[in-house]
C-alpha positions in Angstrom: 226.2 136.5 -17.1 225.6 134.3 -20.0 222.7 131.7 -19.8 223.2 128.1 -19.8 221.7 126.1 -23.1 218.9 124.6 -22.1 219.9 121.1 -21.1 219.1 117.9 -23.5 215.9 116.0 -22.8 216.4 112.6 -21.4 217.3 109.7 -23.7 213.6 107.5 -24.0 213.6 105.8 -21.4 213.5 101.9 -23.1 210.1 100.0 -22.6 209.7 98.8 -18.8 209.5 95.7 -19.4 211.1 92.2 -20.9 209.3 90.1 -23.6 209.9 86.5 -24.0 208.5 83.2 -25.5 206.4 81.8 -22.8 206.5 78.8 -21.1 204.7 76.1 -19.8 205.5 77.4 -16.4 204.1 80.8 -17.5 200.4 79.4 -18.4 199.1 80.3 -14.8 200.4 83.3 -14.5 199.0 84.1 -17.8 195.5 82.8 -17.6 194.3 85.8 -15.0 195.6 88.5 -17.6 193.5 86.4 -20.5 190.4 86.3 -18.6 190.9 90.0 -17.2 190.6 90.9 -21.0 187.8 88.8 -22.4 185.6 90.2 -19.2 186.9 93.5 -20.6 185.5 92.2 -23.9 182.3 91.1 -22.7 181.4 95.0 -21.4 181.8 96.0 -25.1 179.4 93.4 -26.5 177.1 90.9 -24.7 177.7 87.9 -27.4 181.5 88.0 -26.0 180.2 86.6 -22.3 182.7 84.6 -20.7 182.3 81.1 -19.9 182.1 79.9 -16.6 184.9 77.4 -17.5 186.9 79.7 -19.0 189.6 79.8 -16.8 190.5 75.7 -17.6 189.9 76.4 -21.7 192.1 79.2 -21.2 194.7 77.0 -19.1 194.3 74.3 -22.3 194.8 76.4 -24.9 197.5 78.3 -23.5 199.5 75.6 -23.0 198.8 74.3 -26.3 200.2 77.2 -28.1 203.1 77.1 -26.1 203.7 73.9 -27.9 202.4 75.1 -31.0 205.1 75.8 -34.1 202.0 78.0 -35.4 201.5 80.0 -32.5 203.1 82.8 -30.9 202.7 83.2 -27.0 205.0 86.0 -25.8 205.1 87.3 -22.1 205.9 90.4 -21.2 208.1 90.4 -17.6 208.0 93.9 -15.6 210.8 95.8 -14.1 211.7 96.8 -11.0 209.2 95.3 -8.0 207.7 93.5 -11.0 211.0 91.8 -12.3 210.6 88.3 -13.4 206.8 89.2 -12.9 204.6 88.4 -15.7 202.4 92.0 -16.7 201.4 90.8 -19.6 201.0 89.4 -23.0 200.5 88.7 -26.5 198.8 85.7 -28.2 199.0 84.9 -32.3 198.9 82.8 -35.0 200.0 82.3 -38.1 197.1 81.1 -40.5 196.8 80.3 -44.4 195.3 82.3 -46.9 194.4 80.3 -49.5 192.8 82.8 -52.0 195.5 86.0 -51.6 198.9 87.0 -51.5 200.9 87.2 -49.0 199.3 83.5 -48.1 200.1 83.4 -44.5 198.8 85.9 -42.0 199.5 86.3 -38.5 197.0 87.7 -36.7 196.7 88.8 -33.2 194.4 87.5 -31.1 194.9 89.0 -27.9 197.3 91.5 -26.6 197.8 92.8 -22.7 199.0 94.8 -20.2 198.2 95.6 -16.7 197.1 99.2 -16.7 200.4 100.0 -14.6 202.4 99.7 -18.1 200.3 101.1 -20.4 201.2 104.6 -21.9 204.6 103.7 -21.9 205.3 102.3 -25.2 205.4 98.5 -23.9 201.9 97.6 -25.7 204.1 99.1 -29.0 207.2 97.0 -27.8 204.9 93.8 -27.3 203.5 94.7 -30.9 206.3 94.8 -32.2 208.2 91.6 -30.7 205.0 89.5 -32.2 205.3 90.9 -35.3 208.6 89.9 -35.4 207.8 86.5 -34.0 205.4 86.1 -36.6 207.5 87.2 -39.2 209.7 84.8 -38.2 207.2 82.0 -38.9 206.4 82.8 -42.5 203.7 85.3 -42.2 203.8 88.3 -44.7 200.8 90.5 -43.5 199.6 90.8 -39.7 196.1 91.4 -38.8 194.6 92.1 -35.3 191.8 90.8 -33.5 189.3 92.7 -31.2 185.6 94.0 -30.3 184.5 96.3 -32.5 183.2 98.4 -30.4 186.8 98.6 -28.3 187.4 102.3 -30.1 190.9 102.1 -27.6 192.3 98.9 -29.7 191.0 100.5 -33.1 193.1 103.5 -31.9 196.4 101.9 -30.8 196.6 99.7 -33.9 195.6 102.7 -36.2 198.2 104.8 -34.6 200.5 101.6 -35.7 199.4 101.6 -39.3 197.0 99.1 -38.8 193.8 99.5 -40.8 190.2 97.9 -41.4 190.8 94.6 -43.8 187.5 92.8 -43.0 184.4 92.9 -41.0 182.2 90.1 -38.9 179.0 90.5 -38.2 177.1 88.6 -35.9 173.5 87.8 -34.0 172.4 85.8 -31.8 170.4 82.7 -32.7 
């Protein structure tokens, strides 16, 4: 008897999701997700508490950057159940910066998923569709956005060759 070769691994599986530009039809759908992070943002510093009209500035804003040639706005659709279901999101713009080179940055002001698609290269997959969004737009470095204290978000973007640029520093007055 001769043994059989072990058999291949599977192909990777592609991310389980779709991203898209989003819509003004997509702001609702979106605004949950937003708030769901910020509130997550709040627990890792008590000078990020939420508004109690967040949820209408969120709405506003949203829907401005839809509309916004300086903004990127992507959704990220499930698959499966969750087909034509938004799970999440990624938020960016592209700013100037007058003193350096490359002068336009695109930074990343929020990114999302629900916990369901995480661990399953879609947060790497949204990362890399804005990038490429903001790319697109002219920007020739991309920065990212978070709490510092959110030692998950300084590990996926290190992971992603991501590293510290700048700091802020803050107290209450």
């Amino acid at each position: 008897m001769t043994a059989e070769p072990p058999a291949a691994p599977p192909a990777p599986a592609g991310p389980p999701l779709h991203v898209r530009p989003a819509r003004d039809a997509d702001v609702a759908a979106i605004v949950p997700l937003l708030l769901r992070l910020k509130r997550l943002n709040e627990e890792f510093d008590p000078l990020l508490k939420v508004r109690e009209d967040a949820d209408a500035r969120a709405g506003e804003i949203l829907r401005a950057q839809v509309a916004d040639p300086k903004a990127v706005l992507l959704v990220a659709e499930g698959a499966g159940n969750d087909r034509d279901k938004v799970v999440g999101f990624v938020r960016a713009i592209v700013r100037e910066r007058p003193f350096y080179v490359p002068q336009q940055e695109g930074v990343i002001v929020d990114i999302y998923l629900l916990p369901l698609y995480r661990r399953r290269s879609a947060g790497e997959y949204l990362l890399a569709e804005a990038s490429r969004a903001l790319k697109a737009k002219g920007a020739g470095v991309v920065t990212a956005e978070f709490p510092a204290q959110n030692e998950i978000a300084g590990r996926f973007y290190a992971k992603r060759g991501f590293r510290p640029m700048t700091a802020i520093h803050a107290r209450p007055l």
